[in-house]
Every structure is written in structure tokens, then in C-alpha cells.
C-alpha positions, 0 to 999 in steps of 0.5 A: 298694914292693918286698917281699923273699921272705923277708918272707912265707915265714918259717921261725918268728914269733921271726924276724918282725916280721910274725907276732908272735902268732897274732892280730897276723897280718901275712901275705902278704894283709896285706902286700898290702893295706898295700902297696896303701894306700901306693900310694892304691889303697884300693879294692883295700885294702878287698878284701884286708881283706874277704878277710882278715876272712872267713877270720881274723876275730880277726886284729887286724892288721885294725883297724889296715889299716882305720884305715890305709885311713880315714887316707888317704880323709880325707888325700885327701878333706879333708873335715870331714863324712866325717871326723865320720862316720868317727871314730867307728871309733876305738874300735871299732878300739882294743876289738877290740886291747885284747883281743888277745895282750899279749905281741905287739909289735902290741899296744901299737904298734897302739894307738898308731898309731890314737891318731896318726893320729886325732889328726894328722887332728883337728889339722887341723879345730882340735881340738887338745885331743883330738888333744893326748890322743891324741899323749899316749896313743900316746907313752906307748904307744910307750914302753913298747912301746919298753921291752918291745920294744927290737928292735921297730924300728917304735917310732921311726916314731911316736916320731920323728914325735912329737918332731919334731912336738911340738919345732917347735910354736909357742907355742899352745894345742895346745903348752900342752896337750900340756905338761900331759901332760908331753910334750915335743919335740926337732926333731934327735932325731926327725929323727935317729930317723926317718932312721935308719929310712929308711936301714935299713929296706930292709936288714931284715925291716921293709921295707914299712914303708919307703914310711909312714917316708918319707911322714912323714920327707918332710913333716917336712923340708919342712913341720916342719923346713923343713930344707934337706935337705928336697929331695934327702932326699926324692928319695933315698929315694923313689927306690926307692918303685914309680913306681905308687904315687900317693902317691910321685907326691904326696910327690915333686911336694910338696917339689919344690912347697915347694922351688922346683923347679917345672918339676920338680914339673909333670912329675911331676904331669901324669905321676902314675899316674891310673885307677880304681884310685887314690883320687881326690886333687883335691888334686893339681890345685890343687897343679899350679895352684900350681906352673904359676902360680908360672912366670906360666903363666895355663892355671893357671886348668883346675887350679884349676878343676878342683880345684873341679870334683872337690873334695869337702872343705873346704879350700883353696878361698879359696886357689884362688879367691886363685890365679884372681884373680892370675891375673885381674891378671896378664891385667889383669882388673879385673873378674875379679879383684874377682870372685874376689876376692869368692870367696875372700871368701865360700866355704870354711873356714878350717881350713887356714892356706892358706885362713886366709892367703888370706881376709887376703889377699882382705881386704888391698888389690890386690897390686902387680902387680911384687910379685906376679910377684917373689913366684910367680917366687920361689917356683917357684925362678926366681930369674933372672926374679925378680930382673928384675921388681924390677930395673925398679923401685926401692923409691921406686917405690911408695906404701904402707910395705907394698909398700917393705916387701915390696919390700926382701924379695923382693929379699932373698930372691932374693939369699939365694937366689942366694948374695948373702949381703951384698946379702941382709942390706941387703934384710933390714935394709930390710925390717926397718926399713920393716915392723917396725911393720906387721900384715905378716910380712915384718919379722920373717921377715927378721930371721930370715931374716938370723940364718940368714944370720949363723948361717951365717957363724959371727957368732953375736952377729949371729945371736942379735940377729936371732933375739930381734928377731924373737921381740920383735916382736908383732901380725903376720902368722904371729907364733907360726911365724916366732917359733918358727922364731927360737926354734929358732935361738937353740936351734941357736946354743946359746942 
């Protein structure tokens, strides 16, 4: 992150979002230790504000770097146990800054930051009705900072990460609680808030700020959105980000990762900055695990391994014991498969839908050995070598309704992506008709993959029929996502 002169030698707090009051104090030590958090060097971060706490004890901007610096040990470490041990911080935090200056725009703005990123941690371990108070208490506090503070342009990092959040929930019970509160989402809005922030920020007084906007307008396009943009939006912006921060390296190789870049997301990954300094991100390993096996590299297996080695949370370890037993099939190893398999089966959790998806798996027969190469090539972005696995084969080639279904949509998907919209929407009708009656998603994520493909095209009759098939078909597998995603459709076709 780069930091402007003028940030720190301000002539009058009126002119700076950073001394507002006496007691919300973000100078030049603050600065850097926020700075220092976003780069993942949180040792360092926990020495300026060690500093910062012996010769300004009242400074609230404190409270809100300590939670910073909690968020990102608990991101990092996955783990439920340190997460119980740290939340009781929040209202330690929420005191001291209670009693501090009103007429601060930090006042409320902090409050609410510490009410979100609680509640987007809690959301993570199933606790989806405290984090529904706490979205619901840092919308209602950005608000009316919004209103008291028009100027305060930090309000819209919140309030946009809320709309996008809450407009592309599936129906659930985190939905409906925070309907109660009388909180609703809209996905365009909050991106638009969002990318706004993004293109102006550096031109302003609010540039540290830059690197969080972009930390959460990444993973919205990419996970939240699934935005086609997603990709490039996250390699224009981070572009200007400082090739030491970690957390640049982790956002880059992420939607690289989930957009089919995978040779590109290996460079990134094997050249992230690493050392003492950083916090230590196992996450990071399995992620170069995904990636490299994605393009049917079986070395994939030391991440993996690695992962394990260093891992000290909770999640993602059914799926990398899934990962090793493909690995084991695609060596032919019947042994090693069943193994781990049986791994997959008995450690872990199933907090993150990774690993929820990956029990169901070890729990499913033994995947089809084309299938499984169609679908890692596919999703590392080889579409030319996916496309040659399933031309050796034809759907009458396999047994079971499951493989001809999946069958018929990966080679869908591999046209979809190719550009072969016609040759797509055969496969997708395939699927459909094949897989409709089947605990499998890939019936329903082909009609909507199929009304995508008529939205595009403007046959919007098409694209509706889609959208309501898949939204009526029931008891499968991710049922309230691809339902959701049908439901933005017909949202975005005026439905």
C-alpha cells in the first residue's frame, strides 16, 4: 500500500479523515500499523500498537487496530478454539469506544466495523443468528454515520459489503433472521458502492484505506457475485497494492484459483513473499495443492501434505485428504484411495462447505476416472485438454444416470466456456433431462447455466423458463445456491 505525505502532515483534523478528534487519533504510528495488518505482518502490527497504547492510552483508533489485527489471526488460523478464546475482545473493544468523542465520524464507523467482522467470522462456525445481530447493529450504525457524515466516505466500505452480502444470500435461516431486522440486500448496489470506493480512493485523503476495499471487493466478485468481472476487476486494482503484502499475494492467486488461471495462480503462489515477518497462512499451501492438481500435477500431494503439517484450524482438511485420494486414483492406487478416502470420512469438520461437499463426496461412489480429469482440467481453465478426456468417450460409455449426467455437463460446461453456446445448450438439455430426478446438482446448475446462456443472447422467454426450472427442482446437492443464483436471474431479466 503506498501512503501520500499529505495523509500524515495534515495542517487541521477538519481537512482529515484520520484526526477527526483528539481521542480517534489515526496518525502516522496508526497508519502504519494498519498498513502492516494488510500486508499479514501482524507481529509488527502488535508492536506499533503496543507503542501506540503506552503513549496514548485514550486513543481509540486502538480498539478498532486490535480487532483488525484479531480478524485476520482468526481468517488466517481457521480455528474455531482461538476464535472462542478471542471473541470475547468484542465488548471490551465496543466500551472503550462508546465513551469516546460523538462527534468523531469514528465514533459510530468503529462500532460498526467491530459488529462486521465478528459477525462475518461467526458466520463462518454456523452461528448465523448472532452474526445476523451484529450485521443488523453495523448497518444501523453506518447508517446514520452516513447521515451525520455524508462526507465520511468509509461508510459505503461497510454498507457495500452488507448489500452485496445480504442481496445474494440463499433462502435459510441466516436470511430469515436478518429479514427480521428489516434488512435487506441488493448485489448491483453494493458492488456499485464498492467499486466506486475502489476508483476513487487513491485519488483522495482516504488511500490506506485502498487495500481492505479491495480485500473485500475481491472476494465479493468472486464468491459473492461470481461476477464475470471478477478476474480482471482484481488484477486491475491490486495492481497498485505493494508486492510485499501477503495478503495481495492470497487475493490475486484466489481469484485466479476460482476463475481458471491456474498456471497463473501457481506463480503467484510459489513467489508470495514468505519469512517471520508474515503471519503464518497454511491456507496458502492447500490452495497451491488445488491449483497444481487442477492441471493433473500428482506432486500436488507435498502441498497438501503440507497443509496438514502446518494446519492449525478447523477447516479444509476432508477436502485435502479428498484431493490426495484423486490423487491416488489418478496413479491407479486402489489402496491409497480407499485410505484416504476413509480420511476424509473421519477427520475434520464440516463448518466450511468445502468440507461439508467433500464428506458427501468420500461418501458417494468412486468418481469415474474421465470424469475426474474433465472436471480438474476444467476447473484449472484447460479447457483444450478437457475437451480431449471426454472426446475418448460418449455418454453410452458409462453405467450409472450419475456419470451420463455429469458427463453431458462437463461437456457442457467446456463448450459454455469455449464460446460454443449451441453445442453448450444440447449438453445442458442432457443434463437436465438425465439428472433432474437425482440428489446430484448438475441438472439444476445446467438450467441456469443455460438461462445464462439465453440471457446472453436476449431470449429472455428462454432464460426465465430456465431460471423457474431450476428454482422447481428440489432435494439436491447445493439446492439453496444454484437456487439463489436462478433467483438473481430472473432478478437481472426483470422478473
Amino acid at each position: 500500500m503506498k501512503f501520500t505525505r499529505h495523509l500524515i502532515f495534515v495542517v487541521t483534523a477538519c481537512f482529515s479523515p484520520f484526526l477527526a478528534s483528539a481521542n480517534f487519533d489515526f496518525n502516522p504510528n496508526c497508519v502504519k500499523a494498519y498498513q502492516n495488518i494488510f500486508e499479514l505482518k501482524l507481529t509488527t502490527a502488535k508492536q506499533l500498537i503496543a507503542a501506540e497504547k503506552k503513549v496514548r492510552p485514550n486513543n481509540s483508533i486502538i480498539p478498532l487496530l486490535e480487532n483488525y489485527v484479531d480478524y485476520f489471526y482468526l481468517l488466517t488460523t481457521e480455528s474455531k478454539a482461538e476464535f472462542e478464546k478471542l471473541e470475547s475482545n468484542k465488548n471490551s473493544r465496543l466500551n472503550q469506544i462508546s465513551k469516546d468523542d460523538k462527534s468523531s465520524p469514528y465514533y459510530l464507523y468503529a462500532q460498526a466495523e467491530i459488529n462486521l467482522q465478528w459477525a462475518l467470522i461467526r458466520s463462518r462456525y454456523g452461528a448465523y443468528f448472532a452474526a445476523s445481530r451484529e450485521i443488523n447493529k453495523a448497518n444501523g450504525l453506518l447508517k446514520d454515520n452516513q447521515k451525520k457524515f455524508p462526507a465520511f466516505h468509509l461508510n459505503d466500505k461497510g454498507l457495500g459489503l452488507i448489500n452485496v452480502v445480504i442481496g445474494a444470500l440463499p433462502d435459510g435461516f441466516m436470511k430469515s433472521a436478518l429479514s427480521t431486522f428489516g434488512i435487506k440486500g441488493d448485489v448491483q448496489t453494493g458492488l456499485a458502492q464498492l467499486d466506486r470506493l475502489a476508483e476513487n480512493l487513491p485519488k483522495s485523503t482516504y488511500e490506506p484505506f485502498y487495500e481492505e476495499v479491495i480485500f473485500y471487493y475481491a472476494y465479493l466478485l468472486s464468491d459473492v457475485a461470481k461476477s464475470p468481472q471478477a478476474y480482471a476487476k482484481t488484477m486491475k486494482y491490486t495492481a497498485r497494492i505493494a508486492d510485499s503484502s501477503l495478503l495481495k499475494s492470497y487475493m490475486r492467486a484466489y481469484v485466479c484459483a476460482r476463475n481458471g488461471k491456474s498456471e497463473q495462480a501457481i506463480e503467484i503462489l510459489e513467489g508470495r513473499p514468505k519469512g517471520n515477518l508474515y503471519q503464518p497462512f497454511a491456507y496458502l499451501d492447500y490452495l497451491l495443492g488445488v491449483v497444481r492438481l487442477n492441471k493433473l500435477d500428482v506432486g500436488a500431494a507435498s502441498n497438501f501434505n503440507q497443509f496438514l503439517q502446518h494446519n492449525q484450524g478447523d477447516n479444509y482438511i476432508k477436502d485435502s485428504y479428498l484431493h490426495m485420494a484423486w490423487i491416488s486414483l489418478l496413479k491407479e492406487d486402489t489402496a491409497g484411495f480407499n485410505n484416504l478416502i476413509g480420511q476424509a470420512k473421519g477427520k475434520g469438520n464440516t463448518y466450511a462447505e468445502k468440507d461439508k461437499q467433500a464428506l458427501n463426496e468420500a461418501n458417494s461412489p468412486r468418481p469415474q476416472l474421465v470424469l475426474l480429469k474433465a472436471r480438474l482440467l476444467y476447473d484449472g481453465g484447460y479447457l483444450s485438454r478437457a475437451m480431449e478426456v471426454l472426446s475418448s468417450s460418449k455418454i453410452d460409455d458409462f453405467k450409472s444416470n450419475k456419470d451420463k449426467t455429469e458427463f453431458a455437463y462437463r461437456l457442457a460446461r467446456v463448450n459454455d466456456d469455449l464460446g460454443k453456446d449451441d453445442a453448450a445448450l444440447v449438453q445442458y438439455q442432457n443434463a437436465i433431462n438425465l439428472g433432474k430426478g437425482l440428489k446430484y446438482y448438475f441438472a439444476a446448475k445446467s438450467a441456469v447455466l443455460a438461462g445464462n446462456i439465453y440471457e446472453r443472447k436476449k431470449n429472455l422467454a428462454k432464460a426465465k423458463a430456465c431460471f423457474r426450472l431450476a428454482i422447481d427442482m428440489k432435494g439436491h446437492e447445493y439446492e439453496n445456491s444454484i437456487e439463489n443464483e436462478a433467483k438473481q436471474g430472473l432478478k437481472r431479466i426483470g422478473e
